[in-house]
C-alpha positions as CSV (number, residue, x, y, z in Angstrom):
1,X,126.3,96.7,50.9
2,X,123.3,95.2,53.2
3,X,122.6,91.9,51.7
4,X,118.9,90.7,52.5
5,X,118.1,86.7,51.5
6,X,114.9,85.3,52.1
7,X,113.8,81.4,52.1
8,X,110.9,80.9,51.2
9,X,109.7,77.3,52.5
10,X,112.3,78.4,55.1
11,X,109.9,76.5,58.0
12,X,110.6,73.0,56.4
13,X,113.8,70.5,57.3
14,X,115.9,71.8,54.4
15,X,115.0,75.5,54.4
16,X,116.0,75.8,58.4
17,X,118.9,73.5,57.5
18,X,119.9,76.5,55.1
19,X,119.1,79.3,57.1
20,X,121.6,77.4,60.2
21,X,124.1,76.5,57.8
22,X,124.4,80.1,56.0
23,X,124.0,82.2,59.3
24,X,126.8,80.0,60.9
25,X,129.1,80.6,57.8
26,X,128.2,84.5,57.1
27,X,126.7,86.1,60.2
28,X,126.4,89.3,58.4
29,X,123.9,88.4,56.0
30,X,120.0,89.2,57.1
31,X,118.1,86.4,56.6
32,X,114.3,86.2,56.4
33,X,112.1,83.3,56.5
34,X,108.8,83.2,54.4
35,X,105.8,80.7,55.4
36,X,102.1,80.9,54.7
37,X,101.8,81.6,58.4
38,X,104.7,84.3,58.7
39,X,105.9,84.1,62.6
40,X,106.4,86.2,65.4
41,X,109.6,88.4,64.4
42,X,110.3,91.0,62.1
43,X,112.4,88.4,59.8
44,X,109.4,85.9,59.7
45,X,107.2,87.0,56.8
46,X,103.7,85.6,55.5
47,X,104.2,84.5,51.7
48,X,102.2,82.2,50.4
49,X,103.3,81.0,46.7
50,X,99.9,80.7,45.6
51,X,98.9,83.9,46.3
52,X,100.9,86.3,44.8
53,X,99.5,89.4,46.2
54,X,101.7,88.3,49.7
55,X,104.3,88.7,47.7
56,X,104.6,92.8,48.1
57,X,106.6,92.5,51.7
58,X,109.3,91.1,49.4
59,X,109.5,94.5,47.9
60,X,109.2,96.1,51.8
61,X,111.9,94.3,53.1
62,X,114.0,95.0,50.0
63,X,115.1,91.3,49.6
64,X,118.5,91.0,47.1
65,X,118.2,86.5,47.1
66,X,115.6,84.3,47.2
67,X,116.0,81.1,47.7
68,X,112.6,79.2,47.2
69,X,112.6,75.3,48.9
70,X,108.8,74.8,48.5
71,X,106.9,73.6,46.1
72,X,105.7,76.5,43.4
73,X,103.6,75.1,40.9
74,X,102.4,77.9,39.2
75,X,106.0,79.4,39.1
76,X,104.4,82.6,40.9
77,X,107.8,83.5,42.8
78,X,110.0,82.8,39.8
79,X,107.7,85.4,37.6
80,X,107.6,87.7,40.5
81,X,111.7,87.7,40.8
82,X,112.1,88.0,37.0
83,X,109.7,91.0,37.0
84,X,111.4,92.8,39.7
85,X,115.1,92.1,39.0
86,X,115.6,89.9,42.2
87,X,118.2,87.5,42.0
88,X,116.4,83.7,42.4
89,X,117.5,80.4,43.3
90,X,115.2,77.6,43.4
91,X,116.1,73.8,44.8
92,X,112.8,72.2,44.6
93,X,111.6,71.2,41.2
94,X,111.5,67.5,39.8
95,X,112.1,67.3,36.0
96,X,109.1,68.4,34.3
97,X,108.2,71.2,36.2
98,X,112.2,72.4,36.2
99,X,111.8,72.3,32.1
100,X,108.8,74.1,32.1
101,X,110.3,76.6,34.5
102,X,113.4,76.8,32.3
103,X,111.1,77.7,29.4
104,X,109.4,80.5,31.2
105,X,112.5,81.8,32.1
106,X,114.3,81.9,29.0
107,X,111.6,83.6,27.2
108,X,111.6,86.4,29.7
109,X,113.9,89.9,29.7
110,X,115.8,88.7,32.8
111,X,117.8,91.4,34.9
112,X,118.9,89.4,37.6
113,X,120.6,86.0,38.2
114,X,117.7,82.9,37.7
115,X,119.7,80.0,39.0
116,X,118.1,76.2,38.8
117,X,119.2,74.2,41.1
118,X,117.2,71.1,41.6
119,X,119.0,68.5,40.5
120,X,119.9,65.9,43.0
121,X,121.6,67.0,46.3
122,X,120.7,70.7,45.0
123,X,122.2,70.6,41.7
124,X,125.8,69.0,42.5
125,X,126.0,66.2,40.3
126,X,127.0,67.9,37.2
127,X,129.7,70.0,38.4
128,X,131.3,67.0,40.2
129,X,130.8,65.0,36.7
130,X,132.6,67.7,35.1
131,X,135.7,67.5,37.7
132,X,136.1,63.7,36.2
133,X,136.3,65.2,32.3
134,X,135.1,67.1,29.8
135,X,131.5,66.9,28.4
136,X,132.9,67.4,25.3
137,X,134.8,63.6,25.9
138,X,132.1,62.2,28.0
139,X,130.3,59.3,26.3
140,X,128.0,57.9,29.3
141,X,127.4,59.2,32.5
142,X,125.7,56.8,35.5
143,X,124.8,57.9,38.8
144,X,124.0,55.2,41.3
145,X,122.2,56.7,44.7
146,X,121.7,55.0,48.2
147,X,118.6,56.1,49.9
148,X,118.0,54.9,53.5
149,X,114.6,55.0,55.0
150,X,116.2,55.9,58.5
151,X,117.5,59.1,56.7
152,X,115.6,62.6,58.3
153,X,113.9,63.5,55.6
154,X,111.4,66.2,54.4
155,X,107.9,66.0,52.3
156,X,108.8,67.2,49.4
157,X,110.5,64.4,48.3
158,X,108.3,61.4,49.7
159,X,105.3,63.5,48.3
160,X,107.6,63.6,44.5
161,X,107.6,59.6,44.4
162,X,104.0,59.5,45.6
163,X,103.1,61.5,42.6
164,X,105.3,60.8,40.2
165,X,105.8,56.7,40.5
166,X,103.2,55.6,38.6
167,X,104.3,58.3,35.8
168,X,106.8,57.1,33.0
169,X,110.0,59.7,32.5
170,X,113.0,59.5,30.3
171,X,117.1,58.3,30.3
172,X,118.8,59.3,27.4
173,X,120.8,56.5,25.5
174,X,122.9,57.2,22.3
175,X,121.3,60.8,22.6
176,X,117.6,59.7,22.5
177,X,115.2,59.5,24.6
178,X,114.0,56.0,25.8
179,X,111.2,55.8,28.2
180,X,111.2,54.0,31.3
181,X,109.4,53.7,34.8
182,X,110.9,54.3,38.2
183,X,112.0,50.7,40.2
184,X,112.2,48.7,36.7
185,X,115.4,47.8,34.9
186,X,117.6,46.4,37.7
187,X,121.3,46.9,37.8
188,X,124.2,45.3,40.3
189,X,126.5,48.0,41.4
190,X,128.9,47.1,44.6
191,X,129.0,51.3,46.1
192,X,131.5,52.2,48.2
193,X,131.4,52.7,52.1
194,X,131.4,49.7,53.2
195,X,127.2,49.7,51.5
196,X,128.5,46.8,48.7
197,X,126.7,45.3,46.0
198,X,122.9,46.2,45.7
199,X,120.5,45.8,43.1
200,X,119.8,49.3,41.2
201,X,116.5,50.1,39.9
202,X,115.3,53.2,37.9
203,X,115.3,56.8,39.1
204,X,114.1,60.3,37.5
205,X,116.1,63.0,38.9
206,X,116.1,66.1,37.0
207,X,120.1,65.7,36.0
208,X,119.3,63.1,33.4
209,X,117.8,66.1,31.9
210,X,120.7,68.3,32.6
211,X,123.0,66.3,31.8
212,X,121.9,65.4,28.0
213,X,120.1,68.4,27.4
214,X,122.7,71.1,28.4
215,X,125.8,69.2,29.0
216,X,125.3,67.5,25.8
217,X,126.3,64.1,27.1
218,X,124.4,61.6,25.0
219,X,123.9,58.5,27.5
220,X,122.5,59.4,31.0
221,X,121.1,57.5,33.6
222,X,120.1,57.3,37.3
223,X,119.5,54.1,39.3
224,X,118.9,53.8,43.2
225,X,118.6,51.6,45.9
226,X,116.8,51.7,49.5
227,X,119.1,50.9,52.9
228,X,117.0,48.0,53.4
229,X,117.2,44.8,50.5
230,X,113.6,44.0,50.9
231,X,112.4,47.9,50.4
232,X,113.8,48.1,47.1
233,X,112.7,44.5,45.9
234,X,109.3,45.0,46.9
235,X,109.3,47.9,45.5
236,X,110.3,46.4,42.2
237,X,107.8,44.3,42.8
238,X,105.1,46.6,43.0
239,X,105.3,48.4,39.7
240,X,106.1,45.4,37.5
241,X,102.6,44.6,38.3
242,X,101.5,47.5,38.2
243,X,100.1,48.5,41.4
244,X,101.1,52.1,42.1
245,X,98.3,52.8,39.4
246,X,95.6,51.7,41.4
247,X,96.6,53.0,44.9
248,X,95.6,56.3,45.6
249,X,97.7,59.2,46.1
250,X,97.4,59.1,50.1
251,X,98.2,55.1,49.6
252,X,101.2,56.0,48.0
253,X,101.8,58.9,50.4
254,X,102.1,56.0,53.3
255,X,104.4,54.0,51.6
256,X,107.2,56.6,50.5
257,X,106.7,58.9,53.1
258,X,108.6,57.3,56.3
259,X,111.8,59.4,57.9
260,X,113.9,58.0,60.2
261,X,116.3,60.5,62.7
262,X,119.1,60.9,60.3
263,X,121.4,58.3,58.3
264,X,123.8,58.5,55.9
265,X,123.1,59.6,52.2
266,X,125.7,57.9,49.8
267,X,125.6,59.0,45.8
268,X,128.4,57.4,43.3
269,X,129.1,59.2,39.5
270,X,130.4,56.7,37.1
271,X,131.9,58.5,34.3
272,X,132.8,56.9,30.5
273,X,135.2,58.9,28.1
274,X,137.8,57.8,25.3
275,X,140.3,57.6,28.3
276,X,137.8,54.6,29.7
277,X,136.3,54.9,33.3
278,X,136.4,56.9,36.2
279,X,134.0,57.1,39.5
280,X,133.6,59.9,42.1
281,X,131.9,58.5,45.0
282,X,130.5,61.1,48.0
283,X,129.1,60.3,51.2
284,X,127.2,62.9,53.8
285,X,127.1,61.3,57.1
286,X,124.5,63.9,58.2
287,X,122.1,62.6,55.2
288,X,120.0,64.5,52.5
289,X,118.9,67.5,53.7
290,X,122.0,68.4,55.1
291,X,123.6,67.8,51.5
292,X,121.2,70.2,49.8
293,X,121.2,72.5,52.2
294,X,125.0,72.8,51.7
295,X,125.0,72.6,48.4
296,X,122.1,75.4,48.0
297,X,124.3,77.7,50.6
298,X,127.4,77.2,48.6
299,X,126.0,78.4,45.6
300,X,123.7,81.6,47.7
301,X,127.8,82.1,48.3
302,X,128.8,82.3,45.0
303,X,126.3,84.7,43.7
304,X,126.7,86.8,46.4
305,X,130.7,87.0,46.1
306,X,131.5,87.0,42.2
307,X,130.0,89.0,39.5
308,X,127.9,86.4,37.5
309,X,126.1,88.5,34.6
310,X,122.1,88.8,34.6
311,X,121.3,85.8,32.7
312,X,119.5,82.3,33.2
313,X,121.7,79.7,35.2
314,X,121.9,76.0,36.2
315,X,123.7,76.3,39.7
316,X,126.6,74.0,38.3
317,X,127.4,76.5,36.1
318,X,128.1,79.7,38.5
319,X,131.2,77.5,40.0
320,X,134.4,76.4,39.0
321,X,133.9,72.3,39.2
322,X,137.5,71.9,41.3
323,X,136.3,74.9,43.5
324,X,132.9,73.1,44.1
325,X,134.1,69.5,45.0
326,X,136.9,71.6,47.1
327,X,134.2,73.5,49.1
328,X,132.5,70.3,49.5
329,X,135.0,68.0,50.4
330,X,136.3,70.6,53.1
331,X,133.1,70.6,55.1
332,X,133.3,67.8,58.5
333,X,131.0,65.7,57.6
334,X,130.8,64.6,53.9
335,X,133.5,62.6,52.4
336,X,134.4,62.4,48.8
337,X,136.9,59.7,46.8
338,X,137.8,59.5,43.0
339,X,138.5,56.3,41.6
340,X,139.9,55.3,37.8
């Protein structure tokens, strides 16, 4: 059966990172790329998310997958799948826009697969937490991330902190909600790599969400820390007094939204459960992108070879956690070590 997947966003860093990655690993798949400018072949269409009436070549080209990895506020393409049984996988949503998202999809009649998959690294984290132990045992649940500024990087995300830095979100401790602002609350935590100790600071990615709300783990949080010492402190510095609220959006834009040529991208889980401690560290020497691009391909490859029902889906849940950290920790360049 002729498989046709479409990327939608495919013209940014991680969507032509996913169309290289999936063509190299299943060159029988027809891949089509969807931009508000289409391009010059038959497999470059013109979609633009906020107009929904260039949506109708999606239908033409009878598209089975799409992956979206741009920024759909309005939730146009998610609708548009639901409404035409088109299987949907979506990497690109920070935490408030991901539970409203959820909510439109779990009202709906949905006759094809609606898979989430926007946590950090595309939606990784909480299958590798569940290779540690249970979430019915798990008490706390920390993830520590190293960002460096000399990583090759896309918008989406500098454009995320712009927006969102000045905005409070939530951790969740003893199963509540406790409110908190990004670069506040600093932590030591030595990561592994030969990286050592940093200082921590607050960090809203959409697994604290995940994590409480559907793996039922009570304390969740999310701390990171820049390459560079001085980033991070000054950082720090910045919102305990407050000044992300009276830069401007393109202000902000400046600050968060330099890219280097590629570095090293370096998350740690540190899991807590009756049996006492245990921490999954993983490394991907070819930095972010390449990490979510991986991860979104890996799960485009698990819809496409097992059965999964119609239904409504975080991507962590389609895999079998050993088979995911397996798949993971087979590819060159990302390296992955347990520690109790």
């Amino acid at each position: 059966m002729e498989q046709n997947i479409l990327i939608i966003g495919g013209n940014g860093l991680v969507g032509k990172t996913i169309s290289r990655i999936l063509k190299s690993r299943n060159p029988h798949l027809t891949i089509f790329i969807g931009g508000r400018k289409g391009g010059q072949t038959d497999k470059d269409l013109r979609i633009d998310v906020t107009d929904p009436a260039s949506f109708k070549v999606i239908l033409e080209k009878k598209i089975n997958l799409i992956i979206l990895s741009v920024n759909d506020r309005e939730d146009h393409i998610l609708r548009f799948a639901i409404a035409h049984h088109i299987d949907y996988l979506d990497i690109t949503k920070p935490t408030p826009a991901l539970v409203k998202a959820y909510a439109i999809a779990g009202k709906a009649d949905v006759n094809s697969r609606i898979v989430f998959s926007s946590g950090w690294m595309g939606g990784i984290v909480p299958g590798l937490v569940n290779t540690l132990s249970s979430s019915d045992d798990i008490k706390e649940v920390k993830v520590f991330v190293y960002y460096s500024v000399k990583d090759l990087a896309g918008e989406s995300s500098a454009h995320f902190m712009a927006e969102n830095v000045a905005v409070p979100f939530v951790h969740y401790k003893n199963d509540r909600p406790v409110s908190i602002r990004h670069f506040l609350d600093t932590e030591p935590f030595k990561f592994s790599f030969g990286i050592g100790e940093r200082k921590a600071y607050n960090f809203d990615v959409p697994d604290l969400y995940i994590l409480n709300k559907v793996e039922r783990i009570p304390g969740v949080s999310v701390k990171m820390t820049y390459n560079s010492k001085f980033i991070t402190w000054l950082l720090g510095s910045f919102q305990y007094l407050r000044i992300f609220n009276i830069l401007s959006l393109k202000e902000r834009k400046m600050i968060f939204g330099s890219s280097g040529n590629g570095d090293q991208s370096v998350f740690e889980i540190v899991v807590k459960d009756k049996e006492g401690q245990k921490k999954l560290s993983l490394r991907s020497m070819k930095g972010q992108a390449e990490l979510t691009a991986l991860s979104a391909v890996l799960h485009t490859e698990e819809l496409l070879r097992n059965p999964h029902e119609n239904n409504v889906y975080f991507s962590h849940q389609l895999h079998e956690p050993l088979s995911l950290m397996t798949q993971l920790h087979s590819y060159e360049t990302i390296n992955i070590n347990i520690t109790q």
